[in-house]
Every structure is written in structure tokens, then in C-alpha cells.
Biopython code that builds the backbone (N, CA, C, O; Angstrom):
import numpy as np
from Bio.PDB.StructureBuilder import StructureBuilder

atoms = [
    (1, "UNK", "N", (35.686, 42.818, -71.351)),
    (1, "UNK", "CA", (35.418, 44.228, -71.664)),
    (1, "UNK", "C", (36.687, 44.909, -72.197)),
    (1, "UNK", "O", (37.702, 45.120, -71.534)),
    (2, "UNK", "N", (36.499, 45.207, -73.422)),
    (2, "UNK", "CA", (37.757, 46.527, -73.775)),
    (2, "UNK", "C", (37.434, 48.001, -73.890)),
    (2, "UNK", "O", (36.400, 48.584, -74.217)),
    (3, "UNK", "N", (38.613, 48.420, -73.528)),
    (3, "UNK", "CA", (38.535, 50.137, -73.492)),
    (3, "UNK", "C", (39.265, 50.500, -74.380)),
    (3, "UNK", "O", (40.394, 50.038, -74.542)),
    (4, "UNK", "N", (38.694, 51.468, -75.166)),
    (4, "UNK", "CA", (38.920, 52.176, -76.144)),
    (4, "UNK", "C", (39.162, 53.687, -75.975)),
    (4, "UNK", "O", (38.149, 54.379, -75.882)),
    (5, "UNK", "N", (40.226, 54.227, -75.928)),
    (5, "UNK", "CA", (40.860, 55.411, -75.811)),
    (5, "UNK", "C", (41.697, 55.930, -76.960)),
    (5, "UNK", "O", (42.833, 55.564, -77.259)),
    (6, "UNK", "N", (40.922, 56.876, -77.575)),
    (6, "UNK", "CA", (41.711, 57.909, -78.644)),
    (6, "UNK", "C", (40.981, 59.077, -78.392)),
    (6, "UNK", "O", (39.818, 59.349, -78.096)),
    (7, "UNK", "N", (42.878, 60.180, -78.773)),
    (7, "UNK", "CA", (43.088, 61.410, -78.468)),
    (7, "UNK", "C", (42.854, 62.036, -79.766)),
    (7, "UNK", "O", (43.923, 62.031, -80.378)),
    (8, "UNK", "N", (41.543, 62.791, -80.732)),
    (8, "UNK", "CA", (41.949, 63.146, -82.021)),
    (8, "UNK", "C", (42.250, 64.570, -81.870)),
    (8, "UNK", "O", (41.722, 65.403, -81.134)),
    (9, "UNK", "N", (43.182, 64.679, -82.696)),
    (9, "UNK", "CA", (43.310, 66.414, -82.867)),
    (9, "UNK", "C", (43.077, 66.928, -84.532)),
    (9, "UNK", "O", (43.060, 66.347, -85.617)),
    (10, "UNK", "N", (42.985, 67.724, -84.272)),
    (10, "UNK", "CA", (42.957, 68.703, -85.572)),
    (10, "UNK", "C", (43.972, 68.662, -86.588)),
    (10, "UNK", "O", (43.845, 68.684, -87.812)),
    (11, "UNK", "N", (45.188, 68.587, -85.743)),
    (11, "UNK", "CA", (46.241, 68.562, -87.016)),
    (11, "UNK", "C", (46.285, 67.579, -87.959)),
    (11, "UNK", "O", (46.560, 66.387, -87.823)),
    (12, "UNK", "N", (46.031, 68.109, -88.783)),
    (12, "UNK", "CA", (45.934, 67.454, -90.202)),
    (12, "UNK", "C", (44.888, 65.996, -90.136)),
    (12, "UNK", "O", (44.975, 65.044, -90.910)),
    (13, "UNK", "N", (44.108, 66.109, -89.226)),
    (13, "UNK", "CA", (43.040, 64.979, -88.809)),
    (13, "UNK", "C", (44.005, 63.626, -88.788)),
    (13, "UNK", "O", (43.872, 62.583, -89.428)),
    (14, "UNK", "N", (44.773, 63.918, -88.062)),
    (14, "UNK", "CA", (45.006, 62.590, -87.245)),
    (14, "UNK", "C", (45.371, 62.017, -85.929)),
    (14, "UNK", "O", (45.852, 62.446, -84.881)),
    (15, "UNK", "N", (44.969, 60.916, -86.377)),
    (15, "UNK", "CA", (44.739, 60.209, -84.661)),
    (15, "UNK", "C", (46.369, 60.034, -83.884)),
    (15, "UNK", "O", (47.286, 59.230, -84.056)),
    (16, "UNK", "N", (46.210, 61.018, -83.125)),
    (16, "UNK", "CA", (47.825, 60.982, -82.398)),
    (16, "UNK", "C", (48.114, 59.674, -81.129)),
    (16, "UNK", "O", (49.185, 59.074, -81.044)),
    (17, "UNK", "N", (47.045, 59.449, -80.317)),
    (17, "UNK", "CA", (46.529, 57.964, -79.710)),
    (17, "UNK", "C", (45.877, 57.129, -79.631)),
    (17, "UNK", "O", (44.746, 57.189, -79.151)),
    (18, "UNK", "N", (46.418, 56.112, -80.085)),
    (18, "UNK", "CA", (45.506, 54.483, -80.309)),
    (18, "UNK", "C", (45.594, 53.610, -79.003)),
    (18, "UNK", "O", (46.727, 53.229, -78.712)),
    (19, "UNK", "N", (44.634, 53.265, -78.232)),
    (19, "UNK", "CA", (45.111, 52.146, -77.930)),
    (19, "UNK", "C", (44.005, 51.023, -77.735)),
    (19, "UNK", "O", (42.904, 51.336, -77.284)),
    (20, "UNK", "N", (44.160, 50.349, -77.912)),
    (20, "UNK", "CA", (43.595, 48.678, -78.517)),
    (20, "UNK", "C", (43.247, 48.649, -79.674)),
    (20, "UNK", "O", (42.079, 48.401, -79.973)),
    (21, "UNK", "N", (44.456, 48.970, -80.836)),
    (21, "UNK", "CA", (44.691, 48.871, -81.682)),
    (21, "UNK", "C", (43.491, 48.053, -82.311)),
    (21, "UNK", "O", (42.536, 48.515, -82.935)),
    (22, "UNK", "N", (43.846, 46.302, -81.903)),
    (22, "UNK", "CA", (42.922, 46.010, -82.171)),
    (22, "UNK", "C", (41.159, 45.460, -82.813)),
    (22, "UNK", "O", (40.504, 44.742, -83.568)),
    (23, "UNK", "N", (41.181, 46.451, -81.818)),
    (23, "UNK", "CA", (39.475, 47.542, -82.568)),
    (23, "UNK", "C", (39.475, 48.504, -82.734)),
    (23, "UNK", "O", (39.375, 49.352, -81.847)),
    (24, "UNK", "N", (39.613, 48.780, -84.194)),
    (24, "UNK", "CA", (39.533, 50.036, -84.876)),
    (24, "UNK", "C", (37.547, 50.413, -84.853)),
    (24, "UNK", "O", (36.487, 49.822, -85.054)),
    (25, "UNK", "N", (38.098, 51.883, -84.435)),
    (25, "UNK", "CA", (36.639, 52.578, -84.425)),
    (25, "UNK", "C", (36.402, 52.739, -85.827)),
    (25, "UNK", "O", (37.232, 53.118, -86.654)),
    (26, "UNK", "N", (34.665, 52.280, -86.130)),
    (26, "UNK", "CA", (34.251, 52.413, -87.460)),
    (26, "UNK", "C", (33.708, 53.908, -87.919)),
    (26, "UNK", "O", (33.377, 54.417, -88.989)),
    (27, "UNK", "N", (33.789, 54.320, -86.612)),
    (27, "UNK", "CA", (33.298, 55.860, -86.913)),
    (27, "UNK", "C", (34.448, 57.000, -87.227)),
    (27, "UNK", "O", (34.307, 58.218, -87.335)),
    (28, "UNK", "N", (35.777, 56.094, -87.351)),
    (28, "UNK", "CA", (36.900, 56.863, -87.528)),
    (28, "UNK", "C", (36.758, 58.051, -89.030)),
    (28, "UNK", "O", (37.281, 59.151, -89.206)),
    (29, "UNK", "N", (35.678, 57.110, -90.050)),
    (29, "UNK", "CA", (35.516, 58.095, -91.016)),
    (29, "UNK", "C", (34.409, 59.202, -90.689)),
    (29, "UNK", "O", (34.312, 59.926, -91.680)),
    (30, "UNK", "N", (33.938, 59.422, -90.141)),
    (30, "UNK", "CA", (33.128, 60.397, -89.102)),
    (30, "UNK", "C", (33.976, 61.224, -88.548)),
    (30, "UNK", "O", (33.840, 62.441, -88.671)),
    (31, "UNK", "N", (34.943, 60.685, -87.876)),
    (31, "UNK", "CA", (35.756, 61.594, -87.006)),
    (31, "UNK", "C", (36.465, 62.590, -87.836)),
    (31, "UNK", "O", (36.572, 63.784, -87.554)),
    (32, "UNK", "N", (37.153, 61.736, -89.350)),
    (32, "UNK", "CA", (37.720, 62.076, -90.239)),
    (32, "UNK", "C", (37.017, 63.776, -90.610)),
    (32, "UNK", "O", (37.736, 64.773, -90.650)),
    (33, "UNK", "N", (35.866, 63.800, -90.794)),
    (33, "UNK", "CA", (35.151, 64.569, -91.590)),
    (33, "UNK", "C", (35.450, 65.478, -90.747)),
    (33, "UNK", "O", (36.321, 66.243, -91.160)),
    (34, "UNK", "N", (34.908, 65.772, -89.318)),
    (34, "UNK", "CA", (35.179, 65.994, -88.554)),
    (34, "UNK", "C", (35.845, 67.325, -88.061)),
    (34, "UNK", "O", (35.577, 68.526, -88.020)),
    (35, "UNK", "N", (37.073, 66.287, -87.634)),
    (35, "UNK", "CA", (38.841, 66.976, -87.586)),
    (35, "UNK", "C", (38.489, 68.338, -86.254)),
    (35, "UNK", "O", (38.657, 69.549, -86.401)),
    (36, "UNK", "N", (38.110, 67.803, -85.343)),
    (36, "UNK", "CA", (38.157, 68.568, -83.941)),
    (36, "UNK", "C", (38.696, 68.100, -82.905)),
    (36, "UNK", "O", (39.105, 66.967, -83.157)),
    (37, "UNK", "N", (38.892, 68.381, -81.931)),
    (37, "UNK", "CA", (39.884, 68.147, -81.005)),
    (37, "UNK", "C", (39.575, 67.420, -79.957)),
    (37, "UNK", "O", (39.697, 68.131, -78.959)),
    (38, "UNK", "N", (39.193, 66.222, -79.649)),
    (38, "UNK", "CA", (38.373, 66.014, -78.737)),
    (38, "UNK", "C", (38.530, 64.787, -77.681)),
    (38, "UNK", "O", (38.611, 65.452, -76.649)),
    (39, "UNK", "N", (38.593, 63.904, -77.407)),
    (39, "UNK", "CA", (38.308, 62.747, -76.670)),
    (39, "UNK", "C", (37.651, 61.473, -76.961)),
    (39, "UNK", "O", (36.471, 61.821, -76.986)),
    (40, "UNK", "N", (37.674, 60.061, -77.227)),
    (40, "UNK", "CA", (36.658, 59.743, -77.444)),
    (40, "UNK", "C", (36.765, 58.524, -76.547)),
    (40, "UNK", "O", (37.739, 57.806, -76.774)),
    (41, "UNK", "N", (36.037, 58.197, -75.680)),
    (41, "UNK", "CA", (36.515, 56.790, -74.381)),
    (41, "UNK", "C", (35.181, 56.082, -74.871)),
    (41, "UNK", "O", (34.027, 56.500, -74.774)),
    (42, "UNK", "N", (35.597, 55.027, -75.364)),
    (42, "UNK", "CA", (34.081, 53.880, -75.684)),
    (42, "UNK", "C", (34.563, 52.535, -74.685)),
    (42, "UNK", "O", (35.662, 52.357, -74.160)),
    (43, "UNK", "N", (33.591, 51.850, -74.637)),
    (43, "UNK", "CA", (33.419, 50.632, -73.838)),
    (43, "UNK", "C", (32.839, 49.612, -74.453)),
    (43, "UNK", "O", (31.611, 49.608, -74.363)),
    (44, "UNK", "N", (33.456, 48.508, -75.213)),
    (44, "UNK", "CA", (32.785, 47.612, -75.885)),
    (44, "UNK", "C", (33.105, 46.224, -74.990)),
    (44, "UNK", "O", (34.202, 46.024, -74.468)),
    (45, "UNK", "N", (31.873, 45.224, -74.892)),
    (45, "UNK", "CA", (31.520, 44.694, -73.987)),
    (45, "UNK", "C", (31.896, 43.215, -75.251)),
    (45, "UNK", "O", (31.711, 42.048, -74.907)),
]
sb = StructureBuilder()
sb.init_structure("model")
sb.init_model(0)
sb.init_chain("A")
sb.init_seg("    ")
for serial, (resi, resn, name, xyz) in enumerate(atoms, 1):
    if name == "N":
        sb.init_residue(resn, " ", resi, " ")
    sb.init_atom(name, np.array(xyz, "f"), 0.0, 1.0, " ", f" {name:<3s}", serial, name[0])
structure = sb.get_structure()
């Protein structure tokens, strides 16, 4: 099981914490559009 933890913020839409590099989230261009401040904790099995 990996955990997936990124912090996005607003500024200038980018991702200020990665970690398990890894696996990049495919919804990062989603997030992109986005550009709010938020949390995102996934669990890929």
C-alpha cells in the first residue's frame, strides 16, 4: 500500500509537497485548473 500526500496551494498553482514522488497523481492536471488550497491524501493499493 502507498500513501500519497500533497499540500496544493494557490500560489501560482503549485505543488509545494510531494511525497512518493514516485506516483505522480494523474489528476494533477485537474488540480492544475483548479489552483485552490487544499489537501489531497489518496491510498493506492
Amino acid at each position: 500500500m502507498l500513501l500519497l500526500f500533497i499540500e496544493y496551494y494557490d500560489n501560482n498553482c503549485l505543488i509545494q509537497k510531494v511525497k512518493n514522488i514516485s506516483i505522480y497523481l494523474e489528476n494533477n492536471v485537474l488540480l492544475h485548473k483548479i489552483c485552490k488550497r487544499y489537501e489531497i491524501s489518496k491510498r493506492i493499493i
